[in-house]
N, C-alpha and C positions, 0 to 999 in steps of 0.2 A: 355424820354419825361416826362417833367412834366406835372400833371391831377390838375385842378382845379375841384371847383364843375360846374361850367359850361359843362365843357369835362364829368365830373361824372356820369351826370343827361342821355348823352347817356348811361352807362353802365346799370343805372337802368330800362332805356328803353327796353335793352337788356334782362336783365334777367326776364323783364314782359311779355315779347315776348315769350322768349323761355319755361317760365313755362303753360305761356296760349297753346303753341302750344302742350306742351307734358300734357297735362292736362288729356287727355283719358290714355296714358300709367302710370301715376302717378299712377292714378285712378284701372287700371286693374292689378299692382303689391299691390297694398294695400288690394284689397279685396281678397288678397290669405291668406295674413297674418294679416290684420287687419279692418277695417270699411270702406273701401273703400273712404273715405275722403280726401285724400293725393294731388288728383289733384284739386280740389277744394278748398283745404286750402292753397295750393300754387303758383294757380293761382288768388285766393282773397290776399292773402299775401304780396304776390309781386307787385300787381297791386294797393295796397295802399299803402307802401314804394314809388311806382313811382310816384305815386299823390304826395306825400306829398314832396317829395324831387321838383318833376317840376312846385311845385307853393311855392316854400322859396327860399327866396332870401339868404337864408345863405351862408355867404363865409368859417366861419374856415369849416373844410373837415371834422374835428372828431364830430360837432356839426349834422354838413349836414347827417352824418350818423348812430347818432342818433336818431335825427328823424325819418330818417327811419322806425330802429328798433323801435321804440314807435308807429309810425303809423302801421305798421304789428302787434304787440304786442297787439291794439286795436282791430285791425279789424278779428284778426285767433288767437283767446285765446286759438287754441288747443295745445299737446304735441307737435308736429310739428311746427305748429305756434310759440310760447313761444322760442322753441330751433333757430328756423333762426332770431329770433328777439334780440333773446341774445348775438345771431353772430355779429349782426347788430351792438349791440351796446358796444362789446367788442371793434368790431375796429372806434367805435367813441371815447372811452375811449385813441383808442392807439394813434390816429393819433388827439388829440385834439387839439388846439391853433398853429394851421397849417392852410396855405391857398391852398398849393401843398400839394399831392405826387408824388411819380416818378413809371415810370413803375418795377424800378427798387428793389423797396420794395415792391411786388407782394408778394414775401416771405411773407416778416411781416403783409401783409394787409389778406392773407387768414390765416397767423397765426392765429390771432388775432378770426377771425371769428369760427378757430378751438377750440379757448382757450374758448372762450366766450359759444357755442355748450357742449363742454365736461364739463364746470366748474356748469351748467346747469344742463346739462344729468347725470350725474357721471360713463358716458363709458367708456369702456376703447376699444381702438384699437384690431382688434380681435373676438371685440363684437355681430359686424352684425349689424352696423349701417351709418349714417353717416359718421362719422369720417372715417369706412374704404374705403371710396369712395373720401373723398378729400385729406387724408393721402400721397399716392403715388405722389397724382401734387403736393403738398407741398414738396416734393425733387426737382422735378423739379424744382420750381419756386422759391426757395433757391439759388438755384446754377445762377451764370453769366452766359446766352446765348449770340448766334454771335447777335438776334435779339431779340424785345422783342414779335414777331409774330413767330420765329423760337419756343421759350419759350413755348409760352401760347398754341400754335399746341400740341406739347410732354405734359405739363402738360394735354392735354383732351385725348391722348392717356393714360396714366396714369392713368384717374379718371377712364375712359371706364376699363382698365383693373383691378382696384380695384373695380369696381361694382363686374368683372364676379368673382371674386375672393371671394366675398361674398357668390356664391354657396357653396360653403366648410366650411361656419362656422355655427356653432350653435348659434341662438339668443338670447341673455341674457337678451334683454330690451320688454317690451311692451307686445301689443297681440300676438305677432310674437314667443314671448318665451313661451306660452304654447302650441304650435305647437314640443315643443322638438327637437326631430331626425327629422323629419318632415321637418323643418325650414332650414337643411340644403341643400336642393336643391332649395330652393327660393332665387330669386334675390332679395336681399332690399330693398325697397322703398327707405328706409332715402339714401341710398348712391349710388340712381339713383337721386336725388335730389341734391348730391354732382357734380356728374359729371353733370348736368344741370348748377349748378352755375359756372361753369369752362369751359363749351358751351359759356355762355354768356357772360363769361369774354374773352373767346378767339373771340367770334364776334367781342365783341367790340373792341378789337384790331386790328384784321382786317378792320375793318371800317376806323379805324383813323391814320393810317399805310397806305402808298404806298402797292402793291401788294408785292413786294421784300422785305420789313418790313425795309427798312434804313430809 
């Protein structure tokens, strides 16, 4: 299926949804490891990316989610903020002077957001951060599925299991790394924050998808 920004503006809907509703859990994994701010910067975050995208009329797709990224960029200038704004606007860079994309470069559109995140951050995979939480669905979401709901189901299996998978590493970024040894038994914000974004990209699949995903 091809996504205009029309069809888009639901997905931002989406992920303003699901950041507001996990805003306490955000919130209660950050002040283990850091200031407690997390659900609050990413439910302010996302909820001005969604403004700003559902009142422009922009049609190219890479312009539309720049924006975005500029309106979050504005509104949540923290580390967190800064890094999903980056994402934002890597995949405006990627997908510029376009009026679709297709479900089908799902791949390349959370690439992009990965590339944008790490070129930022300077983490590496392994880290205990974001990336190792949207890492795993980015395999999925590479590969051709029977559907693009059969897809986006498996990639939030995936994210769900590179979050728990973050138990076992040691933090190298943030407040979280002067916790040390410590840091390995906490779950990470940043890559509960991954698999949020990949919640909200599999709702909105669902949404605009038949129940059977044909």
């Amino acid at each position: 299926m091809m996504l205009d920004a029309q069809k888009l503006r639901l997905l931002f809907a989406e992920w303003a949804c699901v950041m507001q509703d996990n805003k306490q859990i955000l919130t209660e994994l950050d002040s283990v490891v850091g200031d407690g701010d997390l659900g609050l910067t990413m439910s302010d975050g996302f909820a001005a990316a969604n403004d700003a995208v559902q009142h422009s009329d922009e049609r190219d797709v890479g312009r539309f989610f720049y924006i975005a990224g500029k309106a979050m960029a504005s509104a949540v200038p923290s580390t967190m903020g800064t890094l999903m704004a980056s994402g934002l606007m890597q995949v405006g860079k990627t997908f510029k002077d376009r009026e679709t994309l297709s479900t089908n470069e799902a791949g390349a559109f959370f690439q992009a957001w990965y590339d944008g995140v790490q070129q930022r951050g300077k983490a590496q995979p392994g880290e205990k951060t974001f990336l190792d939480g949207i890492a795993p669905a980015l395999v999925v979401l590479k590969v051709s599925a029977t559907t693009p709901l059969a897809q986006a189901r498996e990639a939030l299996h995936q994210a769900q299991w590179g979050v728990q998978q973050t138990t076992a590493m040691v933090a190298k970024h943030g407040r979280a790394a002067t916790h040390g040894e410590r840091s390995r038994t906490f779950i990470d914000p940043g890559a509960m924050v991954a698999q949020l974004l990949i919640q909200g990209y599999f709702n909105f699949i669902l949404a605009i998808f038949p129940a059977d995903g044909q």
